[in-house]
N, C-alpha and C positions, 0 to 999 in steps of 0.2 A: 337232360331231363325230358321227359316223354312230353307230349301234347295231353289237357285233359280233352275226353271224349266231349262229343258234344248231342250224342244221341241216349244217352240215359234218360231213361222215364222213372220221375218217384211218384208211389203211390201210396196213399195211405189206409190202413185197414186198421182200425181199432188201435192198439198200442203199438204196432208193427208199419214202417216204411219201410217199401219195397222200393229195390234198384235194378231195374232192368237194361241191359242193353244188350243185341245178337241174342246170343242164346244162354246168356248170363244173367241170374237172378240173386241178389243179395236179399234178406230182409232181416233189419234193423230193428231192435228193440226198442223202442224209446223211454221207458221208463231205467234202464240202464246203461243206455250207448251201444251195447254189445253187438257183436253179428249173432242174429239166430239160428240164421243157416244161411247156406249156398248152396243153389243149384246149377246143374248141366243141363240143359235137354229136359226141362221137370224131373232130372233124377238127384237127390240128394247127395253132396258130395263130402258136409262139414256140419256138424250142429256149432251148438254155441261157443263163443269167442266168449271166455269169460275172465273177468280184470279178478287180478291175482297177486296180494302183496305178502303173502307168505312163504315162508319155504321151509322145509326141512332143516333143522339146523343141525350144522356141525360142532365141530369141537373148537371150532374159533368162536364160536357163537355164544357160549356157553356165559358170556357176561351178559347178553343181550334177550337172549329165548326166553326165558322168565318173565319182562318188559315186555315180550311178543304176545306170550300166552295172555297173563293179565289183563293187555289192549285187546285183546280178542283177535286179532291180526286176521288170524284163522279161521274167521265168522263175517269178514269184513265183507259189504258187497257195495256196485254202485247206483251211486241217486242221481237221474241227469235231472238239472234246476232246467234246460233249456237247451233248445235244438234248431239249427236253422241249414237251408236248402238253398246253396246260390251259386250261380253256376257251376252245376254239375258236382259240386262238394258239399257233403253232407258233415256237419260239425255238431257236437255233442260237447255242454260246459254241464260239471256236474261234481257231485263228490262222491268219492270211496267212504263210506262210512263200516263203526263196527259196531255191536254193543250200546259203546255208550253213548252218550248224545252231541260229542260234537265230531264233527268229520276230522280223520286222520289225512287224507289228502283230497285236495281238489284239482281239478282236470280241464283241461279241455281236449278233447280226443277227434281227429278231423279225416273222413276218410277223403280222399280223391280218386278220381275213379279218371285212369288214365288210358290212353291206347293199347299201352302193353299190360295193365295190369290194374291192380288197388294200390295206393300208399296208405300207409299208417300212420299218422304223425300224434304221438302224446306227449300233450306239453304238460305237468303237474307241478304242484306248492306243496311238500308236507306241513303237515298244520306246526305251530310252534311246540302244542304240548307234547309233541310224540320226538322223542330224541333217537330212535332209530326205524328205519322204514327196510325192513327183509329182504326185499324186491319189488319192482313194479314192472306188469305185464299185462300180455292176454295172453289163456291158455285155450287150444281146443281140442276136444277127441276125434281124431279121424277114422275113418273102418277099419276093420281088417284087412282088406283087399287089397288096401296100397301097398305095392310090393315095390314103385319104382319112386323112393321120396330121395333127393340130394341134399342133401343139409350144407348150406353155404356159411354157417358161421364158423368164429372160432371156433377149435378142435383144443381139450387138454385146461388148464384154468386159464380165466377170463374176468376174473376180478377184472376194474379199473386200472389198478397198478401193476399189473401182473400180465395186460393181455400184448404187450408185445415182444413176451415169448412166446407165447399157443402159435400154431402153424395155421 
């Protein structure tokens, strides 16, 4: 496991902490944990990292999507309760809420910001009342421009039970 850096600078500007180190810029949303963006060189490389517990259902799903729609699943976004900065890792405890008035899951979502890179770590509870949860993630848009991306996950289905078949 890498070393965390130890030269990041956070800064704070209104709802937005920034993480800088070289010539690398994160900033952080903090009323929802998210990344906002990322920069190179002051050039924008990513907007938002946004949490994501829906998906397209399939035909397995078909006992469950009606319960998704209903929960709002699809409308769901997150609330950080609380944020803290210590060495060099920035941590985010919060809940994915939808709709209705109690949170379908709560989070804690922790970046580190390491020599080689960022880690992601999200740890979540789904709430009791929700008896199925679609997915949990973060999704972002990247540009057009990226012509040279390697996708290092499984290839093929990836369910749980299923992923070691996928290549």
């Amino acid at each position: 496991k890498a070393p965390l850096r130890n030269d990041v600078e956070f800064t704070q500007n209104g709802r937005y902490v920034s993480a800088v180190y070289d010539v690398v810029k994160y900033d952080f949303d903090t009323l929802s944990g998210e990344i906002a963006s990322i920069s190179i060189r002051d050039k924008k490389i990513a907007d938002y990292f946004k949490f994501n517990i829906f998906k397209a259902p399939l035909d397995n799903d078909r006992v469950d999507v009606n319960s998704w729609i209903e929960n709002k699943f699809n409308f769901a976004r997150s609330e950080v309760r609380k944020y803290s900065i210590e060495n060099g890792v920035l941590t985010f405890c919060g809940d994915i809420v939808g709709v209705q008035v109690c949170p379908i899951v709560s989070y804690q979502l922790t970046y580190r910001f390491l020599i080689t890179g960022v880690e992601v770590e999200l740890n979540y509870t789904l709430n009791d009342n929700f008896p199925t949860l679609p997915r949990i993630g973060l999704y972002a848009k990247l540009p057009n421009t990226y012509n040279m991306i390697e996708y290092l996950g499984y290839e093929g289905e990836t369910y749980s039970d299923m992923h070691h078949s996928a290549d």
